[in-house]
C-alpha positions as CSV (number, residue, x, y, z in Angstrom):
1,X,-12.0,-2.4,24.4
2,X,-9.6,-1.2,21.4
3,X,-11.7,0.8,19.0
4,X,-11.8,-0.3,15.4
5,X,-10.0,0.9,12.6
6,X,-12.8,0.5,9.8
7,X,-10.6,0.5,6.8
8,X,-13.4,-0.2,4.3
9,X,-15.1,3.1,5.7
10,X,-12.3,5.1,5.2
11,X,-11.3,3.8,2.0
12,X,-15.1,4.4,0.6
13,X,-14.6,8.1,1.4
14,X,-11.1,8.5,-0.6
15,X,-12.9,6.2,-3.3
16,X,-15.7,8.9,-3.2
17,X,-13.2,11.8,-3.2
18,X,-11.1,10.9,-6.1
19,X,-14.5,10.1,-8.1
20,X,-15.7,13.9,-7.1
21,X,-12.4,15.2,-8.5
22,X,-12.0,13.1,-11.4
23,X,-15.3,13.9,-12.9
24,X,-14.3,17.8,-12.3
25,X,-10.9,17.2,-14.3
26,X,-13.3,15.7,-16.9
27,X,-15.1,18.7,-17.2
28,X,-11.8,20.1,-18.1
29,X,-10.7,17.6,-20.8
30,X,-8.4,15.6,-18.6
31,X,-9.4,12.0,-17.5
32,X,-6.5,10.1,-15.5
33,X,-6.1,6.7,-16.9
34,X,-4.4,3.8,-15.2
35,X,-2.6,1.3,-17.1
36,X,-2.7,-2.5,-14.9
37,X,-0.2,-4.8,-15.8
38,X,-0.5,-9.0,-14.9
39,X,2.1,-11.8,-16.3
40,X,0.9,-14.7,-15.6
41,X,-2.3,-16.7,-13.6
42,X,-1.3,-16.3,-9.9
43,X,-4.8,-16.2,-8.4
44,X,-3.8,-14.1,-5.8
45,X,-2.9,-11.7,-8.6
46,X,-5.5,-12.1,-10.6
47,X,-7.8,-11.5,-7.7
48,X,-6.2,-8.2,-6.6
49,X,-5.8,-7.5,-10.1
50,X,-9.5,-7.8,-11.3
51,X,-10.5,-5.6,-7.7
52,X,-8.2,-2.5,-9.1
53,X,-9.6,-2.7,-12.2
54,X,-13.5,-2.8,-11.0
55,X,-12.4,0.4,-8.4
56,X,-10.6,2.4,-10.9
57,X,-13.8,2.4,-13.2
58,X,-16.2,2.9,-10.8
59,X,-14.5,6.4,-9.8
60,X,-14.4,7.6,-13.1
61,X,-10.6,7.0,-14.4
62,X,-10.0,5.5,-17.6
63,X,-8.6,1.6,-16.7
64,X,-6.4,-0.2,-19.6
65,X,-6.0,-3.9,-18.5
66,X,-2.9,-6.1,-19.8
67,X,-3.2,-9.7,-19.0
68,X,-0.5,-11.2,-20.2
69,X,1.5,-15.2,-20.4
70,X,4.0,-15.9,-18.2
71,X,6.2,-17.0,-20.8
72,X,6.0,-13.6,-22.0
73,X,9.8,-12.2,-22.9
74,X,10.9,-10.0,-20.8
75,X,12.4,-7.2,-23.5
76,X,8.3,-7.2,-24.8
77,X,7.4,-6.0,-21.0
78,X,10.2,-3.3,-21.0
79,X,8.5,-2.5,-24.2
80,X,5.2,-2.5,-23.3
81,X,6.5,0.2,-20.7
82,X,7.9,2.2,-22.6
83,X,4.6,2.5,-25.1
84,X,2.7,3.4,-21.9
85,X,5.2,5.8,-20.5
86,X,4.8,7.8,-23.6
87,X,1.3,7.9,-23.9
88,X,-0.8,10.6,-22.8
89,X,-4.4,9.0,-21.9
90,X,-2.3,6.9,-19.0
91,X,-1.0,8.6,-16.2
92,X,-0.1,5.7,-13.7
93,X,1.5,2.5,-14.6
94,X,1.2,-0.6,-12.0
95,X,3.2,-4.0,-12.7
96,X,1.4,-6.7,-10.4
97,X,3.9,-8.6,-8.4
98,X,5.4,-10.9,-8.3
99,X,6.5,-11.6,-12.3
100,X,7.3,-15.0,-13.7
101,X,10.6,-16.0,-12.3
102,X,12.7,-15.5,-15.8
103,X,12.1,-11.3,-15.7
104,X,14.0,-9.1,-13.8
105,X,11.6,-6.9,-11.6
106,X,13.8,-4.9,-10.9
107,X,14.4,-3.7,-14.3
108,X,11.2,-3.4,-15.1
109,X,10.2,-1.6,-12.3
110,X,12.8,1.2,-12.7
111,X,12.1,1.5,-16.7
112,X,8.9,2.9,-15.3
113,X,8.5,6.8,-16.2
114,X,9.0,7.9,-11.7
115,X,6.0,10.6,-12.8
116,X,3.8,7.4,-13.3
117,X,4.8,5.2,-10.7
118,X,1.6,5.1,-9.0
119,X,3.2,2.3,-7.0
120,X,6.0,4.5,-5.8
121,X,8.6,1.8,-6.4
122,X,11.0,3.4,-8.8
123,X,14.1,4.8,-7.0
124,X,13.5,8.3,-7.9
125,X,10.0,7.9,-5.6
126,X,11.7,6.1,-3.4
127,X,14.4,8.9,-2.4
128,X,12.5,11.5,-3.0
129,X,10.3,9.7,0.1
130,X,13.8,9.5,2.2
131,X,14.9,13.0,1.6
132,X,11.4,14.2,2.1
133,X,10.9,15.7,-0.9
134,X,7.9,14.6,-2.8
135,X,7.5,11.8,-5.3
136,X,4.5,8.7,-5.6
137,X,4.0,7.2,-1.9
138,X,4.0,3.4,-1.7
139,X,0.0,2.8,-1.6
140,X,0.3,0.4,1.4
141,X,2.6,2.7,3.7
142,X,0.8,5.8,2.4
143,X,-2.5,3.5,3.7
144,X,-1.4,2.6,7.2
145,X,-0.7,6.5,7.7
146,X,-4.0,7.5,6.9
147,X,-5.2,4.9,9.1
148,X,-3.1,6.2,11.7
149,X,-4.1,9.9,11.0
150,X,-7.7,8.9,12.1
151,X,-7.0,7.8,15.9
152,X,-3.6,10.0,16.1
153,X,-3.1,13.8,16.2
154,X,0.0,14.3,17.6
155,X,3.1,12.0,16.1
156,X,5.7,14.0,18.0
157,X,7.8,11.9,20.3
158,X,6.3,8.9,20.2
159,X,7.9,5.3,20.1
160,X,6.8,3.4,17.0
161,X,8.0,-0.4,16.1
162,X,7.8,-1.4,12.4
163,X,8.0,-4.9,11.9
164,X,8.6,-5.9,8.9
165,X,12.0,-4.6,6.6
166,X,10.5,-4.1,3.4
167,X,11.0,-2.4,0.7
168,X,7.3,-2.4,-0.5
169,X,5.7,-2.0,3.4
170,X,8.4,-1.9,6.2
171,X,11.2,0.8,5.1
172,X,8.6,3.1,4.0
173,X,6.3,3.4,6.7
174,X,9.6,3.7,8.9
175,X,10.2,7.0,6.8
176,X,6.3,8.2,6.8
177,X,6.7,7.8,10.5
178,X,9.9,9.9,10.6
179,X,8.5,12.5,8.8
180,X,6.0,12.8,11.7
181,X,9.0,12.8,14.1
182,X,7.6,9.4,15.7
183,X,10.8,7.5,17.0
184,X,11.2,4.5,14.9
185,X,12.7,1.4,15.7
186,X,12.7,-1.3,12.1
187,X,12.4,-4.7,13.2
188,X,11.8,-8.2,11.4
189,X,11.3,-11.5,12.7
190,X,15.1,-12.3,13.1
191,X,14.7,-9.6,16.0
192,X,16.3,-10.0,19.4
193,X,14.0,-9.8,21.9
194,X,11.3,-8.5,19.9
195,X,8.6,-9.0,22.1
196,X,11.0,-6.4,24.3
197,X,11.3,-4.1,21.9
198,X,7.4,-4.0,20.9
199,X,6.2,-3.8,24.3
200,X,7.7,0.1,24.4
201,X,5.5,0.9,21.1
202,X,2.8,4.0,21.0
203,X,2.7,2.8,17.6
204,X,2.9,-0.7,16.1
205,X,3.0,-1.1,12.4
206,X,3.1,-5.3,11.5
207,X,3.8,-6.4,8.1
208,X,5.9,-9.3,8.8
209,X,3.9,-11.9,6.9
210,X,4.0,-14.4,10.1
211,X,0.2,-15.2,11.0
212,X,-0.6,-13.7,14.3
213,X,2.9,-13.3,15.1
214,X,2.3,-10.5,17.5
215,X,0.4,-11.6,21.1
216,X,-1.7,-10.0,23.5
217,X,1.0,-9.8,26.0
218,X,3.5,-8.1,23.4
219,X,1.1,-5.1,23.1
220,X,1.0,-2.1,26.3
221,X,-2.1,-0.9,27.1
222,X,-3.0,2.2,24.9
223,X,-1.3,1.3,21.6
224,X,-2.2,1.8,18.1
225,X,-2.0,-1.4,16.1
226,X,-1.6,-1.5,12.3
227,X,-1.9,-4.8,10.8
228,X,-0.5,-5.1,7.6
229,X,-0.1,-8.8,7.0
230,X,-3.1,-11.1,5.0
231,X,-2.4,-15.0,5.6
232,X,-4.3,-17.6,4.7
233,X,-4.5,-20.4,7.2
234,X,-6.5,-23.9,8.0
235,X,-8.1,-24.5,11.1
236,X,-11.2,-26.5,12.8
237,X,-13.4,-24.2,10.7
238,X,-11.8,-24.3,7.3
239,X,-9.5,-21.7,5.7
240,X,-9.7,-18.2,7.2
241,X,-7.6,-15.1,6.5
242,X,-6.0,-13.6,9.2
243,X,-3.1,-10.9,9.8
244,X,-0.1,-11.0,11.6
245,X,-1.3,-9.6,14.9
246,X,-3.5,-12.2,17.0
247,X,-6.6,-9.5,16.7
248,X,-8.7,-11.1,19.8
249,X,-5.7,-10.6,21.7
250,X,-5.7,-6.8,21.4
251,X,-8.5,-5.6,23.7
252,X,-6.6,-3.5,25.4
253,X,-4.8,-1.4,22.7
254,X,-6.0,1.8,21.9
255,X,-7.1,1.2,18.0
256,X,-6.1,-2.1,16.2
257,X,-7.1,-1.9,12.4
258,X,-8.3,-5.5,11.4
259,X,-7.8,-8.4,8.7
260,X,-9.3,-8.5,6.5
261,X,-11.3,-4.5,6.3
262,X,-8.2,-2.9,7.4
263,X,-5.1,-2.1,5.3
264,X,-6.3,-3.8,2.2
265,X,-9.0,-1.4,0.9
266,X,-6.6,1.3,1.6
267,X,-4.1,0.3,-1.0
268,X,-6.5,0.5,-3.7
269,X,-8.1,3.3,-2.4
270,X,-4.3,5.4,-2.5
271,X,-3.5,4.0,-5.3
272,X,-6.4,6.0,-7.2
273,X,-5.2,8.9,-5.2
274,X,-1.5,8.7,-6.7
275,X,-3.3,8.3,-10.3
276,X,-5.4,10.9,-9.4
277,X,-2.6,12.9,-8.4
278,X,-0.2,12.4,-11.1
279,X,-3.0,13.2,-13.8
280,X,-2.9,16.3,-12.2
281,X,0.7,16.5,-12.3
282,X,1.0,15.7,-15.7
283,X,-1.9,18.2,-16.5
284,X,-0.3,20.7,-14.4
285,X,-3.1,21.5,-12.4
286,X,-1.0,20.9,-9.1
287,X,-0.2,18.0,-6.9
């Protein structure tokens, strides 16, 4: 039987870590403040939105909320930015996608300052990530690899599959990976052969946003599965959330992280880390 990934386990204990070091920068005068951006009412948004905010009190970090219409201009976003990239109680800045269809996220996202891109979206993070040389992690990617890090010692040499090509999920667990000198094959849905291709995995990262895309029989025996993908679908028993790996079908995988408890608490969870972590920065008490 796989073992469990317990993502809401693991994420409690980096919750409880960056609490324990925020209240010690406190002691020293610095308190790391996230600023939380929402245009518009998506519920999904607002959801994910409201769960961010409750977590960032609750370890300790100062939380400034803007919820905003979404027939809000896009020149009075830029220029929100810009007020919080220059000042000094907020030290990560987070634009909830997606944004009203007449604003260019895009050009939002890169008039972010890249020191407070807790997100790690900006193109300065983002290279720095390919050329290995610091920078915000994406909080997703950076989750699946502390995931990973609990059932895995050794990266070297082995054959992971990412499927799934991007740019918040896919590419950048494909370079996390790398980094670890895993093997890494990128694929998407649009894949050859893909069943092929992932039955050669050690490691299987799935953030394809197809519900239970991936099979039993896709899977070899002694895999670690990362499920990255949340979908809401109706069945005999009413809606139900489930990922993009058919979980029942994964017995005999090593570890399979689940959906929901699995990724999802770990992207919050990082993304206090990066906060935390750029407060420091900024402070320059280290990363």
């Amino acid at each position: 039987m796989a073992a469990l990934i317990d993502g809401a386990r693991i994420a409690a204990g980096i919750r409880a870590r960056v609490a324990e070091e925020a209240a010690r920068l406190a002691g020293q005068g610095v308190v790391p403040g996230l600023a939380v951006i929402l245009v518009g009412e998506d519920p999904a948004s607002a959801i994910y939105v409201r769960s961010k905010v409750r977590h960032t009190r609750a370890a300790g970090l100062a939380s400034f909320e803007y919820a905003l219409p979404d027939t809000l201009a896009q020149d009075a976003l830029l220029a929100l930015v810009q007020r919080l990239n220059a000042d000094d109680r907020v030290d990560g800045i987070l634009v909830q996608l997606p944004l009203p269809a007449h604003i260019d996220a895009d050009r939002v996202l890169d008039a972010i300052d890249p020191r407070k891109d807790v997100d790690g979206f900006h193109p300065v993070n983002v290279g720095r990530l390919s050329t290995g040389t610091g920078g915000l992690t994406p909080c997703t990617p950076l989750g699946c690899m502390k995931l990973l890090d609990t059932v895995i010692e050794d990266y070297r040499g082995l054959q992971a599959v990412v499927i799934g090509k991007s740019n918040i999920v896919g590419k950048p667990v494909a370079m996390l990976l790398l980094e670890r000198e895993c093997t890494v094959t990128v694929t998407h849905i649009a894949t050859r052969n893909l069943p092929d291709i992932v039955r050669a995995a050690d490691i299987l990262v799935v953030a394809a946003g197809a519900p239970q895309l991936v099979r039993g029989d896709w899977v070899k025996p002694g895999a670690v599965v990362i499920d990255v993908g949340i979908n809401r679908v109706d069945g005999a028993e009413g809606r139900r959330i489930v990922g993009d790996v058919a979980f029942d079908e994964m017995g005999h995988a090593a570890a399979v992280s689940p959906v929901p408890g699995g990724v999802g608490p770990m992207t919050i969870a990082c993304l206090l880390e990066n906060t935390l972590r750029a407060a420091r920065r900024r402070a320059g008490r280290g990363a």
